[in-house]
N, C-alpha and C positions, 0 to 999 in steps of 0.2 A: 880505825874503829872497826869491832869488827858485828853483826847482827843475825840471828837466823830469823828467816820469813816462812811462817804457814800457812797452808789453803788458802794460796792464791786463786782466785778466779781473774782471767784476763778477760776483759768483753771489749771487746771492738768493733765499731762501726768504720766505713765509711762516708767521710765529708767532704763537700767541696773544696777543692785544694785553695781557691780564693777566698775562700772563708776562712780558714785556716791560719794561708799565710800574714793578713794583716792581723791577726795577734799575737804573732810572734817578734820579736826582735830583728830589726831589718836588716842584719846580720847574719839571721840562718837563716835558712834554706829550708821549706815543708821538702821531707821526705815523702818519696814516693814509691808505690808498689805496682807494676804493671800503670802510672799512669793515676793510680788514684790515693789520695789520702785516706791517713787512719786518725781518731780517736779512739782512746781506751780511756775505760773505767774499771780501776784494779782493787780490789776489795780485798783484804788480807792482817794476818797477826805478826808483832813484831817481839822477839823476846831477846834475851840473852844480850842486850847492847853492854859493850863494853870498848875501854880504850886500851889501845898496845900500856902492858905492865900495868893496868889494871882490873880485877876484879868484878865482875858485875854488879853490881846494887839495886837489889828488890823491887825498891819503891821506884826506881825512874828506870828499870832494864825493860819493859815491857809495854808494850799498848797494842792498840788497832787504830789499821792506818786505811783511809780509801783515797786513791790519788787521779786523777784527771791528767791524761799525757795526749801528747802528740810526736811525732820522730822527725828528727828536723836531721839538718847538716850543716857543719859547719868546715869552711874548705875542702869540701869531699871527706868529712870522718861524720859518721852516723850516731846519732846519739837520742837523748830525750829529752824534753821540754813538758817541763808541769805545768798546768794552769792554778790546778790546787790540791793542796793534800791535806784533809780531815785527818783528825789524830784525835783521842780521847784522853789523852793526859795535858793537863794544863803547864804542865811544867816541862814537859817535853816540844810542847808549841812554842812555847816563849823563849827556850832555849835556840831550834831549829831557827825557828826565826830572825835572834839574834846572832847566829852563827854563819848562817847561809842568808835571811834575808830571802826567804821564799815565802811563797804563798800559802804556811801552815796557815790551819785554823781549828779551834777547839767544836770539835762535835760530841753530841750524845751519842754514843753508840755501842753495838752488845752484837759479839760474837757467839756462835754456841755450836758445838757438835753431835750430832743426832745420828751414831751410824758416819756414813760415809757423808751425810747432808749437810751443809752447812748454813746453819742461819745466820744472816748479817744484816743491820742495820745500822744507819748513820743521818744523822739531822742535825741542822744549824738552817740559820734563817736563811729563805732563797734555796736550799740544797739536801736534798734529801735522797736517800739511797734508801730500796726496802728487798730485800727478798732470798730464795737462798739456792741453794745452786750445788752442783757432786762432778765427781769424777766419773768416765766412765770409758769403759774397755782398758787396755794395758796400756803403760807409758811407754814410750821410747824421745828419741831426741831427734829435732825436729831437723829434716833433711838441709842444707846450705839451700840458699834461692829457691824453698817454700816459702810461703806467706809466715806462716806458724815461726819460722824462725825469724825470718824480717821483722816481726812484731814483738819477740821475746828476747834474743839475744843482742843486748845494747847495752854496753859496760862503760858510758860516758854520759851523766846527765848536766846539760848546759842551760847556761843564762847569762845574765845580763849584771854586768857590775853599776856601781852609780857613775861610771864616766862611761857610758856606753861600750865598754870591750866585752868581750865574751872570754864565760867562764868556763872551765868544767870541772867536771869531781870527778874521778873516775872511781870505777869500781869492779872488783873483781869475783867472781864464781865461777863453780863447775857449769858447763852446759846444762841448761834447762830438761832435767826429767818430767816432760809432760804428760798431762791423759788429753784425751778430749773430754767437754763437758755438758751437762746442761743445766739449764738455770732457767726459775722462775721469778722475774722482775716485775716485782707489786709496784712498784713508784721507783722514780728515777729522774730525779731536776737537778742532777749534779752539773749541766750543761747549760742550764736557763741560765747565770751568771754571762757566762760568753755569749748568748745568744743565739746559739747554737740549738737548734731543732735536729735531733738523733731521726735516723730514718726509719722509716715502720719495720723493714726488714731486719728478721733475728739476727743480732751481733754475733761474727766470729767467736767462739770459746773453746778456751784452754785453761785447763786448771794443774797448779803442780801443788804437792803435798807441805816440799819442806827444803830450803837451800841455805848455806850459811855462806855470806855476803861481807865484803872486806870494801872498806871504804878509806878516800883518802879526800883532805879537804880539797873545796876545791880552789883553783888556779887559772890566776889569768894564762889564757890562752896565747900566742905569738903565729903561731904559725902550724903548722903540722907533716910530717912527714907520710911520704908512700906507703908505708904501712898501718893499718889501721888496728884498733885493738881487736884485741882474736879471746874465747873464753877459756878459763885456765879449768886444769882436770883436777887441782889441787889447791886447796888454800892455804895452805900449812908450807908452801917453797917449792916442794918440789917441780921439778920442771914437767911441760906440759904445753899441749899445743898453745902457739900464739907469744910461749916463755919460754926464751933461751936456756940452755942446761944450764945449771950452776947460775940463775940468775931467778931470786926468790922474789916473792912479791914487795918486799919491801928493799927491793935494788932493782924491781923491775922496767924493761924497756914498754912505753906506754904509744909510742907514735908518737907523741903531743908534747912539745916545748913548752915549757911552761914557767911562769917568775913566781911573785912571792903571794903568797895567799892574799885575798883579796874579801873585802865583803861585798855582799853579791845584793842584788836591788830584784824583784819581781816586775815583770812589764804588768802583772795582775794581782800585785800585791801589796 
């Protein structure tokens, strides 16, 4: 399946890493950066969904999504862990959900473009996003072992099936063209659900414009090899760091052994 994503804003805090790890799956590992945990709250537009040999379709290719993550590990491969992801299409939650078995949920909510600003809101009962947020100075791609990359480039998002093994989906893109950004957050109770009190201190931010994203279901897990996934410079095959020449995305080497698709269970869903 393949998606483009717009006006991304990443907002990250720092949490307690014991806070953290008991609502995940006792099977990953809270990732860490220098020692400390991340939460993100990622506000953004979803368009263009379509499946390999098929066509997009209008009424279900598109919505606004804002997701609740954290970065876990699972036997030394880096990946992501949602708590929740607001979506505004009814049929697009009940799909996700039935497919993956995550934590979607149908929200109210309205994106808008003003200039470079971006207005976004999002609300459902308990959880509410309000405010709007730019780019700012020039993009570039974020250095290997920066924060900014630690927090952005993660091409495995995992979970939990209903017999407790762990899953993952992986997913493929060019490296993250980032800016820095700032943002103005009127309301923000996407974390009250967990419990979770965000710290007073302004959140990390990074905003990117526009990336087009290849996904693949996901798979129980087994085991995983020394190499980890790497981001691809091409979506379309060609070869590209982290992808062997002559080996496209859809024959690609992933790290990650994996069996037959599986449905996937929320620890918060």
């Amino acid at each position: 399946m393949s998606q483009v994503w717009h006006d991304l804003l990443f907002a990250h805090w720092p949490v307690p890493l014991q806070q953290l790890q008991k609502l995940v799956p006792p099977k990953l590992k809270i990732d860490t950066y220098d020692g400390e945990a991340w939460i993100g709250v990622i506000p953004f537009r979803i368009s263009d969904i379509k499946f390999r040999g098929f066509s997009a379709m209008p009424w279900v290719s598109a919505f606004t999504e804002l997701n609740v993550r954290t970065y876990v590990k699972f036997n030394g491969k880096p990946g992501v862990y949602f708590f929740s992801l607001d979506a505004d299409s009814r049929f697009n939650v009940k799909v996700a959900r039935l497919w993956y078995h995550l934590p979607y949920f149908y929200s109210r909510m309205l994106i808008e473009r003003d200039g470079e600003t971006v207005l976004f809101s999002s609300r459902r009962e308990n959880a509410e996003f309000r405010g709007r947020y730019q780019p700012l100075g020039q993009t570039f791609r974020a250095e290997r072992g920066s924060l900014a990359h630690w927090l952005t480039e993660r091409y495995c998002l995992f979970a939990e099936d209903a017999h407790q093994n762990i899953v993952c989906g992986e997913i493929h893109h060019r490296p993250w063209l980032l800016q820095n950004a700032e943002a103005a957050i009127e309301v923000n109770t996407m974390t009250q659900p967990l419990a979770i009190r965000l710290p007073d201190s302004p959140p990390v931010l990074h905003f990117a414009r526009r990336i087009e994203v290849l996904f693949w279901p996901p798979k129980k897990a087994n085991r995983l090899s020394h190499q980890p996934n790497e981001p691809v410079d091409d979506v379309e095959g060609r070869s590209g760091p982290g992808k062997p020449a002559g080996v496209g995305l859809h024959g690609r080497e992933t790290g990650l052994v994996v069996e037959e698709p599986v449905n996937l269970v929320s620890k918060h869903g």
